[in-house]
N, C-alpha and C positions, 0 to 999 in steps of 0.2 A: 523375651521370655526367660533368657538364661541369668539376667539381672533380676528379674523379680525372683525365681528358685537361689540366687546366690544371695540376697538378704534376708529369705523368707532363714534358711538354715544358718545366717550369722544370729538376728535374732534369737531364734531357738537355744544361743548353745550362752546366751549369756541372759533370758531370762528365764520364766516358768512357767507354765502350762495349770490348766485349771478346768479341764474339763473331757465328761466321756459323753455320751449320744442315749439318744433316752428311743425308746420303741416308739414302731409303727404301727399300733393298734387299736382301734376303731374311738377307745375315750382318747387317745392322747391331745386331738386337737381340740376337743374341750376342757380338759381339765387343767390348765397351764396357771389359769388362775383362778383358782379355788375361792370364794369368800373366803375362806375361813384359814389358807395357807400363812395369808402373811406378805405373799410376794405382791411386790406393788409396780406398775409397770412404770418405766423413767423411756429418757430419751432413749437410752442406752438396749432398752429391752426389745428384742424383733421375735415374735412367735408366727411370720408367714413361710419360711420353710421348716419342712419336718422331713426324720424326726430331728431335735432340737439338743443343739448342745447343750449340756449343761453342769455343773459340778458332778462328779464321779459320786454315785452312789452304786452301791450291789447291794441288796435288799435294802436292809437301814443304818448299814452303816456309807460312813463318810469317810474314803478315801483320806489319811492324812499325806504330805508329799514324799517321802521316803516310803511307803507301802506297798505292797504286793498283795494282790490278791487274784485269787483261781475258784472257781466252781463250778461243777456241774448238776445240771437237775433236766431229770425226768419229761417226758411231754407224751400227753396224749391227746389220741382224737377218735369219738367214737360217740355214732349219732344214728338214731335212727328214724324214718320219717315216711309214713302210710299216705298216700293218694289213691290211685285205681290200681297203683303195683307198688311193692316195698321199694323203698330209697335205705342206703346206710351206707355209711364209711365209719371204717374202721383200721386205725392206724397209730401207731409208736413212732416215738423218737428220742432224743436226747441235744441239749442245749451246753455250749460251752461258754463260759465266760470268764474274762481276765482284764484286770486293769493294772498298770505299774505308773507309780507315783506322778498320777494325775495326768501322765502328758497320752501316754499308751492306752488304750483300750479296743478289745478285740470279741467278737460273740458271734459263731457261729451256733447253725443248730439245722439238723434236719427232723424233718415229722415222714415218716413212710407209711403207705398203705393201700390198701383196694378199698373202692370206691365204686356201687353201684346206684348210678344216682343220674338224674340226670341234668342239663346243663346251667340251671341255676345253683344247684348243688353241691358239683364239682370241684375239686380246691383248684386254685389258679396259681397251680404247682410250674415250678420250670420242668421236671421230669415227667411226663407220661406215656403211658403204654399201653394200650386194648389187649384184654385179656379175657378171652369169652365172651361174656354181654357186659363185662364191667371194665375198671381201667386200674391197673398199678399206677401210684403217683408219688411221690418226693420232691414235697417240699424242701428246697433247700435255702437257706438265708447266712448270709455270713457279712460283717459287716468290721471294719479294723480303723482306727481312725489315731490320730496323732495332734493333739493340741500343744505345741512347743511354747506357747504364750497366750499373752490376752487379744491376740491380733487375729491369729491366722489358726488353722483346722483345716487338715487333711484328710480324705476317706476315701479307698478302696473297699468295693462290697459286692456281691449279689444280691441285690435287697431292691426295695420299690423305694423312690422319695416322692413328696407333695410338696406343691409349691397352693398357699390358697388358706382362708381364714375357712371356708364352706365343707358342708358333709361331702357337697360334691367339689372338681375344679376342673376349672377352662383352661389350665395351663397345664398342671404334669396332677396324675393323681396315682392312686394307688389300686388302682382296681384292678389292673391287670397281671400280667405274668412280671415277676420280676428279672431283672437284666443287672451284666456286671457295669460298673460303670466307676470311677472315680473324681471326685470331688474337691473342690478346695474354697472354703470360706475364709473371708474378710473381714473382720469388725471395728471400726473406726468411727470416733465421731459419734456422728447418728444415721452412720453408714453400714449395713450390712451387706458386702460385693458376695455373690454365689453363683461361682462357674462348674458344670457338671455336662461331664464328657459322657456320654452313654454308649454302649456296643451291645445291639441291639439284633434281631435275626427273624427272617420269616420264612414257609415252610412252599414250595413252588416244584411241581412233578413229584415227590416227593423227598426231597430233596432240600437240606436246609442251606441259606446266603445270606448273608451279612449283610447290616448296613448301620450306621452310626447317627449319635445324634450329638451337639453341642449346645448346650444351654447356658445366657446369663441371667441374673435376676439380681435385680439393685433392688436393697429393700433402706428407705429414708423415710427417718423420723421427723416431721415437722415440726410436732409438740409430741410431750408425750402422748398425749392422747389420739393424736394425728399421723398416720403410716401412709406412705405412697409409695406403691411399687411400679416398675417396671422389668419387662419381662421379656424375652428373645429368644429362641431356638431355630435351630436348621438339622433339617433329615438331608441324610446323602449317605448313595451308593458306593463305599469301596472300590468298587469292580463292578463292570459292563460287559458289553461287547467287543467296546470301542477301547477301554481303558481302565489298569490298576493302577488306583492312585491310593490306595491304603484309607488313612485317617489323613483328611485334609490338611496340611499343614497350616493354613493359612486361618482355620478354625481352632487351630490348637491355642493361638494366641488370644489369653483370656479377655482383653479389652479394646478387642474390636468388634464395629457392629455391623452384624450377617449380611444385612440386605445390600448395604455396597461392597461387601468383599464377593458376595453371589454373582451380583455384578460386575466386579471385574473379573471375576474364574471365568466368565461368559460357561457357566452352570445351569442346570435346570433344579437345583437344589429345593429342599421345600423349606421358605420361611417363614416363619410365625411370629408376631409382636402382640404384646398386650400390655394393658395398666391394671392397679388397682389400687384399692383403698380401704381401709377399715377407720374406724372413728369411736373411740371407745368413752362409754360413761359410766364409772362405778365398773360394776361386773356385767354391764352387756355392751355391746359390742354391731356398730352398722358396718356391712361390708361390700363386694363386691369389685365386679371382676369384668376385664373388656378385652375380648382375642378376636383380633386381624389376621386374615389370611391372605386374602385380594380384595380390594376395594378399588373402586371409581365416584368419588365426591359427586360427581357431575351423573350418573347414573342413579346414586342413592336422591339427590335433589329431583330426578323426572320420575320418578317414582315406578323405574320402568321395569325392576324387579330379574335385573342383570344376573345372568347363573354366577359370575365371578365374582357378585358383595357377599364375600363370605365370614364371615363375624360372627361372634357369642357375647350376650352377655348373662353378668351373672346379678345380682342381688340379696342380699340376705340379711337377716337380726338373731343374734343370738345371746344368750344369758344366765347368768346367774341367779340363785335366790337361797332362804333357807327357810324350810320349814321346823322351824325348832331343832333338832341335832343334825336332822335330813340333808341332804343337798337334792335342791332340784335343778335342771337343765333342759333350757328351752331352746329349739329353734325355729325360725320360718325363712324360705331361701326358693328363690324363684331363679331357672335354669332356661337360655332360649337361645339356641344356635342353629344359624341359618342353615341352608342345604350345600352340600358340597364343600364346607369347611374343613379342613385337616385331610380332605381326598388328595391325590396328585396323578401324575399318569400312570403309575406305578404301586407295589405296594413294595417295592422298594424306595420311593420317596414320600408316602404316607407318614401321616403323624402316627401310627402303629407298632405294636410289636407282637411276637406270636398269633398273628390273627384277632389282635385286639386293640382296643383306642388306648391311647398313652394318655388320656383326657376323660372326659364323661364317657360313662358306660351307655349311651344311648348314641353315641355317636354324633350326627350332625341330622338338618331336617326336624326340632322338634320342641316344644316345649314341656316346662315343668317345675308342676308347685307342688313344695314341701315342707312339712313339719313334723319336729321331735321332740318328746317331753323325758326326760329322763329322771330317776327318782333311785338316790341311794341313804341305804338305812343301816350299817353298820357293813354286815357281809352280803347281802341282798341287794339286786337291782332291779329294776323295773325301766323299760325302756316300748312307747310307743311311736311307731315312723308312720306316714303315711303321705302318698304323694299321687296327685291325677298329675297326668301327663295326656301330650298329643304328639303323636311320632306318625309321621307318614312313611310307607314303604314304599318298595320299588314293585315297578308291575309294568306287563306288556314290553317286558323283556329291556327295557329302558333304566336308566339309574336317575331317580328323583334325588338323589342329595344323602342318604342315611345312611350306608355303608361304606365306608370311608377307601375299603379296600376295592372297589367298583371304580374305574378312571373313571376321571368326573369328562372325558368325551363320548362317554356312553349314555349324556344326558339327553333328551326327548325333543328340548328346544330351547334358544337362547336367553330369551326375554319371556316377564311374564312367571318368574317363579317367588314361590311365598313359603314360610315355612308350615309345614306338617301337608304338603302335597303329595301328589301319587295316591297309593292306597292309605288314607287317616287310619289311625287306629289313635282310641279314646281309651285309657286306661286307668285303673286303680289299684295301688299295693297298700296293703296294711299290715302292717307287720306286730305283733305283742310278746317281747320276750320278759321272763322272769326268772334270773338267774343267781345261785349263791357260790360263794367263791370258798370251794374247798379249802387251798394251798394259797398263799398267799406267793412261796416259792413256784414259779412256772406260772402262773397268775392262774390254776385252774380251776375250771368254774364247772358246776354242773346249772343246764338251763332246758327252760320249756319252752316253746314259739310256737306259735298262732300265728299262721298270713290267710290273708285274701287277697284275692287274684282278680283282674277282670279285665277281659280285653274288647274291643268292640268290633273292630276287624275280625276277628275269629269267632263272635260270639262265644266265649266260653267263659266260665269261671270257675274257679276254685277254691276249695280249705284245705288247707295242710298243717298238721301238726306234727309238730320234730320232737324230740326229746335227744338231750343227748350230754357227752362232758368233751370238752377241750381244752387246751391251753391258748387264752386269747394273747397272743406275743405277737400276732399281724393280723390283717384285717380280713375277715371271709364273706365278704359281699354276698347278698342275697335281695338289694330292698332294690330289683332294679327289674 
């Protein structure tokens, strides 16, 4: 480890750097390549982790390498939304940004406010607080990154990253609470290595504990047009009963792989492997995605429906077009992960953090199809989502597979499970926003939305309609 950081910082001090970190907010994994940008993808281009390096821009200008530059701007968030009782948040903030000659670049920013809403609603703030019937929250995001060359990229942050070409993903996604973590990318070749250390926390008698996660992901170009990734992480406890052992040393080392290092700690750690792939033609795009948790070859062959084949995959198409100035964006992406995937004994060796998936937001136990059509016309957007789903729940005091935070030994019976078991529920969301973008600084937009709701397990349905203005600089899930 101490030879790869002593050539990573000789490099550094006799080449140059070329690049800052572009936002994590809901168009970025679409828009990378635009029809109409100009950017053309080569061997050399990887857009599967976000958000993406890429040359230093602050609004439109372009970084030259002797440059300095500082700014701040403004954030708001303030929304209000009628069901059987008023929903609204309303909240301030402010965003810092700094980049120095190409290699440095640095951006915090917090948004603060109360939030009476409920839990689809809620921002998925690190700071909150109950206050009366509603909750104080602060968001907070900071993110400082150092590109010394054309090689390598370093990043310390509190921020969310996505690993996945999909609205959704089976590896790491953004839907949750964000966590500090730091980072280091690779780029060689038609190689892109990305190792990310995460320090991660969950909330137990009331009372918060630590626990860590390390992740690698090789992302290889075959052709241009041809991406294949590979994907690996490991959850572990700090600290037990039995024993402080910090951040595992033996995970710190960025090029080795978890499942026999797990193995030889004689660990109960939790490991994950996955692949994927995308295959791009013109401006659309086939993808998908495949995460291991426990498997037996020899049980998936009997068809015996073993609690521990625990697996996702993903699928999807997505694309460009133009309708005369317009830009349109399509997608379609089908989601299906078995029961008890990403659980562990614990929710301190869960794929988790703050009481949430570090993965899909439906957790495990479920399936789901979905599509988006996206349509922008100068400052105007228009964006329709809509996605059935089959999720089974847990019932008769047993854990079917869906809550990842429930030990998967709380399951009902060994053999004999399928996904969307337990209690089914049959669902539909439809979402209609139409939003125009005030400030193009702070990117903020004032917008309308339309959802439909329907669940079948509950029988219930719903319309809700929001109205409100924010600054979109991360993502504020609701299509779930």
């Amino acid at each position: 480890m101490r030879y790869v950081i002593f050539i990573a910082i000789l490099i550094s001090t006799v080449s140059f750097g070329q690049g800052g970190v572009g936002y994590l907010y809901e168009t970025t994994p679409d828009e990378i390549f635009d029809c109409g940008t100009g950017m053309q993808r080569t061997v050399k281009t990887h857009t599967g982790v976000l958000p993406l390096i890429r040359q230093t821009r602050m609004g439109e200008t372009v970084l030259s390498d002797d440059s300095v530059h500082l700014s701040v701007t403004g954030l708001g968030d303030a929304g209000f939304r009628y069901t059987n009782t008023s929903n609204y948040r309303l909240g301030g903030g402010f965003m810092v940004e700094s980049a120095i000659k190409n290699k440095w670049a640095f951006r915090a920013g917090v948004l603060s406010g109360f939030s009476f809403s409920d839990s689809i609603w809620f921002p998925r703030a690190y700071f909150t607080k109950n206050s009366g019937e509603g909750h104080l929250y602060a968001d907070v995001r900071a993110r400082a990154s150092y590109t010394p060359n054309d090689i390598f990229n370093f990043q310390l942050g509190l921020d969310h990253n996505f690993i996945g070409e999909g609205c959704r993903s089976l590896f790491l996604s953004d839907y949750g609470k964000p966590y500090p973590f730091g980072q280091i990318r690779a780029r060689f070749w038609r190689v892109e290595y990305t190792v990310l250390y995460q320090f991660l926390r969950e909330q137990r008698n009331d009372n918060w504990f630590l626990k860590n996660g390390a992740t690698h992901h090789i992302s290889f170009n075959a052709a241009p047009w041809l991406n294949i990734g590979i994907f690996e992480t490991v959850v572990f406890q700090p600290k037990d009963t039995l024993l402080n052992r910090g951040f595992e040393p033996e995970y710190l080392n960025p090029v080795i792989f978890y499942r026999p290092q797990e193995y030889a700690l004689g660990s109960a750690d939790n490991v994950l492997l996955g692949a994927s792939f995308s295959a791009h033609y013109k401006e659309h795009t086939l993808y998908g995605q495949l995460i291991l948790d426990e498997f037996s070859l020899t049980e998936i062959k009997a068809k015996s429906g073993w609690w521990a084949n625990k697996y996702g995959v993903q699928l999807g198409l997505k694309g460009f077009t133009r309708l005369r100035r317009d830009k349109v964006f399509y997608r379609l992406e089908y989601n299906t992960v078995r029961p008890y995937t990403y659980a562990h004994l614990s929710s301190g060796q869960n794929y988790g953090n703050m009481g949430m998936t570090l993965a899909h937001p439906y957790g495990a136990n479920f399936m789901e199809l979905l599509g988006e059509f996206k349509w922008n016309h100068k400052s105007w957007n228009a964006r329709l989502f809509v996605s059935y789903f089959l999720r089974g729940y847990d019932k008769d005091g047993f854990s079917y597979g869906t809550d990842l935070y429930r030990p998967y030994t709380q399951r009902p019976f060994d053999y004999a499970h399928f996904t969307g078991q337990g209690k089914g529920n049959n669902g539909f969301r439809t979402i209609l926003t139409v939003a125009y973008k005030i400030l193009k600084q702070g990117n903020l937009t004032a917008f309308i939305e339309q959802q439909f709701r329907y669940d079948s397990a509950f029988r219930t349905s719903s319309y809700l309609l929001m109205v409100g203005i924010r600054c979109e600089l991360w993502n504020d899930y609701r299509n779930y």
